[in-house]
C-alpha positions as CSV (number, residue, x, y, z in Angstrom):
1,X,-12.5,-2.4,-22.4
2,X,-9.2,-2.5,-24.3
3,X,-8.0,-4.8,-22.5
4,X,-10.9,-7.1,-23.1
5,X,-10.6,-6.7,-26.7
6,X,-7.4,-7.2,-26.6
7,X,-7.2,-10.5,-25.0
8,X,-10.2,-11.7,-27.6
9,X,-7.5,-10.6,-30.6
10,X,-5.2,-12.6,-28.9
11,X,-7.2,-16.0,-28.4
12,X,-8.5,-15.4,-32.0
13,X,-5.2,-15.0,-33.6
14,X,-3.9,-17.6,-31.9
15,X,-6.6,-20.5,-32.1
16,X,-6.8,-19.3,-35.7
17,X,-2.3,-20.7,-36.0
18,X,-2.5,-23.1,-33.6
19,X,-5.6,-24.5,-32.9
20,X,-4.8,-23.9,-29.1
21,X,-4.5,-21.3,-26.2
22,X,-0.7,-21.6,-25.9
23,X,1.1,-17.7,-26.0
24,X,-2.2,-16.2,-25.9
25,X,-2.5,-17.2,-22.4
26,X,0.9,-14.9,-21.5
27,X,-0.8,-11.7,-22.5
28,X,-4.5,-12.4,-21.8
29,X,-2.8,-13.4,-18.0
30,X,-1.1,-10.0,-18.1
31,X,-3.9,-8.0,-19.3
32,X,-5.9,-9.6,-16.2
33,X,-3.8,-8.5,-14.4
34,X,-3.4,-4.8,-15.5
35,X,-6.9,-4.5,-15.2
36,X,-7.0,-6.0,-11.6
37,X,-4.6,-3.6,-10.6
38,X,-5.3,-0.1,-12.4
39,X,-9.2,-0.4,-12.5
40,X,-9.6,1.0,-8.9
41,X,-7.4,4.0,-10.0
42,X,-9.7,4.4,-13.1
43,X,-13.0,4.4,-10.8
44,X,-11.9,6.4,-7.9
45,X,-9.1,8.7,-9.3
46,X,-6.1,9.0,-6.2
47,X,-8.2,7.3,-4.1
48,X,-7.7,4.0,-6.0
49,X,-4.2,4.3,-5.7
50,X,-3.7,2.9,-2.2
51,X,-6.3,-0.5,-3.9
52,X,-4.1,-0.5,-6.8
53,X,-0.8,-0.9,-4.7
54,X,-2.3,-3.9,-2.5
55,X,-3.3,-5.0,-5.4
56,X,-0.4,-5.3,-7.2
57,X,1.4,-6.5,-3.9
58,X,-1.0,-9.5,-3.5
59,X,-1.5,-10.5,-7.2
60,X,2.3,-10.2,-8.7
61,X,3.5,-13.6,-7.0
62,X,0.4,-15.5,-8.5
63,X,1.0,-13.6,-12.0
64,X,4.6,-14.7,-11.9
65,X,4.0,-18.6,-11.1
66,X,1.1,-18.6,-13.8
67,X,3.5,-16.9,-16.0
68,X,6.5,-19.7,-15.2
69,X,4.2,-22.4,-15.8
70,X,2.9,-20.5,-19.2
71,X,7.0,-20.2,-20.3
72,X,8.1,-23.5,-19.2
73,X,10.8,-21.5,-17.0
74,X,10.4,-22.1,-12.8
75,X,13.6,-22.5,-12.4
76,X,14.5,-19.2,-13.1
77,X,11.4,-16.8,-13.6
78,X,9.7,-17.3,-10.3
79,X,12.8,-16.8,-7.9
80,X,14.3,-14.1,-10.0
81,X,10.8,-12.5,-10.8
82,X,9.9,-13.0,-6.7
83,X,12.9,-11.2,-5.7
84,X,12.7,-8.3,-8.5
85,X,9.1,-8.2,-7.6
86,X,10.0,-7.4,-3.7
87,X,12.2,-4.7,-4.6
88,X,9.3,-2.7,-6.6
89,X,6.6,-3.2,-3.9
90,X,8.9,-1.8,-1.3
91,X,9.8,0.7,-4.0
92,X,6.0,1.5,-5.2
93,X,5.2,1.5,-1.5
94,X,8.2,4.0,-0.4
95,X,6.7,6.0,-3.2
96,X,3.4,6.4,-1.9
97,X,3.7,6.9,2.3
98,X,6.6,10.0,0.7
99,X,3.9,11.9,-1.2
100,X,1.0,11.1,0.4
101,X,1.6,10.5,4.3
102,X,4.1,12.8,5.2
103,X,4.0,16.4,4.8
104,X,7.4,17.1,2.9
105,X,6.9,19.5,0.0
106,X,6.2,18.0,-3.4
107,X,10.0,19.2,-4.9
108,X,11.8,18.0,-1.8
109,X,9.6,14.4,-2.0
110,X,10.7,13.6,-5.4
111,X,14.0,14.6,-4.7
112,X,14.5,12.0,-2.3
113,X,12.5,9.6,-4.5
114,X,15.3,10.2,-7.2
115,X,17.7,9.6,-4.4
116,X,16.5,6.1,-2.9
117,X,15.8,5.1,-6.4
118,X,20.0,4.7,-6.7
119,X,20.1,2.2,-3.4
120,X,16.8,0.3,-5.1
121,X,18.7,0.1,-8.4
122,X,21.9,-1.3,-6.9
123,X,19.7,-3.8,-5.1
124,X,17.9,-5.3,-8.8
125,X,21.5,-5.2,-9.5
126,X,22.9,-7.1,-6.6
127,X,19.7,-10.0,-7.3
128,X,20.7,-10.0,-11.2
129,X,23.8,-10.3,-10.6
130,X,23.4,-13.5,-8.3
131,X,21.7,-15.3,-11.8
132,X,23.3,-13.7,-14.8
133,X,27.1,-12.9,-15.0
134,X,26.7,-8.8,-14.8
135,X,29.1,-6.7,-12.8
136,X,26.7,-5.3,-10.0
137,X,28.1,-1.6,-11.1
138,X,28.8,-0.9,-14.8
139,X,29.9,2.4,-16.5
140,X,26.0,3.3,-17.4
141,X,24.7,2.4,-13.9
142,X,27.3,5.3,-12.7
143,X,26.5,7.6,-15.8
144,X,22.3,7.2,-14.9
145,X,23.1,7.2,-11.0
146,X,25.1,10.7,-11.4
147,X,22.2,12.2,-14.0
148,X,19.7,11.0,-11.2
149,X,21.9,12.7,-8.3
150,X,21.9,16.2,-10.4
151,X,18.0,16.0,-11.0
152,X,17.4,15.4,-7.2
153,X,20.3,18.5,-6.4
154,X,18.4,20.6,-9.3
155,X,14.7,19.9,-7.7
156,X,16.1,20.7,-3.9
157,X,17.9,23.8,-5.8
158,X,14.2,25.1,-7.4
159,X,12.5,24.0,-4.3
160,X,15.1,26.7,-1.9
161,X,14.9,29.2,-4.8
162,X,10.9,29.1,-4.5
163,X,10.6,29.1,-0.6
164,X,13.1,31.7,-0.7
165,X,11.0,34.1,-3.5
166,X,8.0,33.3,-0.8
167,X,9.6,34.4,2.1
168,X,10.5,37.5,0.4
169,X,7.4,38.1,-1.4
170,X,5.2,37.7,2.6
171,X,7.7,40.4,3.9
172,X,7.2,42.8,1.3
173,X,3.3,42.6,1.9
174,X,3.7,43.2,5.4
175,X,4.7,46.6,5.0
């Protein structure tokens, strides 16, 4: 519903200056698209989730040519944008068959989400670095990388301390 109202603010403010749909049209498209892709989620709870990422999968590659044609830019948005795009799904994708297909503790999963989240990282990196002049590792991609490294070693660090406490805690009941 909010996003229906506020694609109608949008189109009003903007037929009100211009007397056209012109950057209206970027975030009404966007707000379709948000509400294509989270509305399962918001009707069936976790369920949705798996809805929401085909979702998202199929409809991002439309979103980003009606977006190029909206900003005047295919030369560069929809190749860039395609690429970036691939990265997340596979990303979004990893994300889900860790927590919810495979039967690794919840600590230890996001652990290793933190940890492939550095070789997804260097990857955007690699793809921006092929259209803008960016070194593909700066000094804050190695000061974020090393923060993310310590949260993954403190999680795994929790996660031994816990199973540890439990494995104590079921011998002393035993006697």
């Amino acid at each position: 519903m909010l996003l229906l109202l506020g694609m109608v603010i949008c189109a009003i403010v903007d037929m009100a200056i211009s007397g056209t749909l012109s950057w209206s049209l970027i975030p009404i498209s966007a707000c379709i698209l948000a509400g294509l892709v989270f509305t399962p989620i918001f009707k069936y709870g976790f369920r949705g989730i798996i809805v929401a990422l085909v979702a998202f999968s199929v409809l991002i590659v439309p979103f980003l040519f009606i977006l190029s044609l909206l900003v005047d830019a295919n030369e560069l948005l929809l190749p860039f944008g395609i690429r970036i795009s691939a990265v997340c799904i596979i990303y979004l994708w990893s994300m889900y068959v860790l927590f919810k297909t495979t039967k690794v503790r919840e600590l230890i999963a996001t652990a290793i989400l933190l940890l492939i989240t550095i070789p997804f990282s260097l990857t955007i990196n690699l793809i921006l670095a092929g259209f803008i002049d960016q070194p593909l590792i700066d000094v804050w991609d190695v000061l974020t990388f090393s923060i993310i490294v310590a949260s993954a070693l403190a999680l795994l660090g929790i996660d031994y301390y816990m199973q540890k406490r439990k494995r104590l805690n079921n011998k002393k009941t035993r006697f």
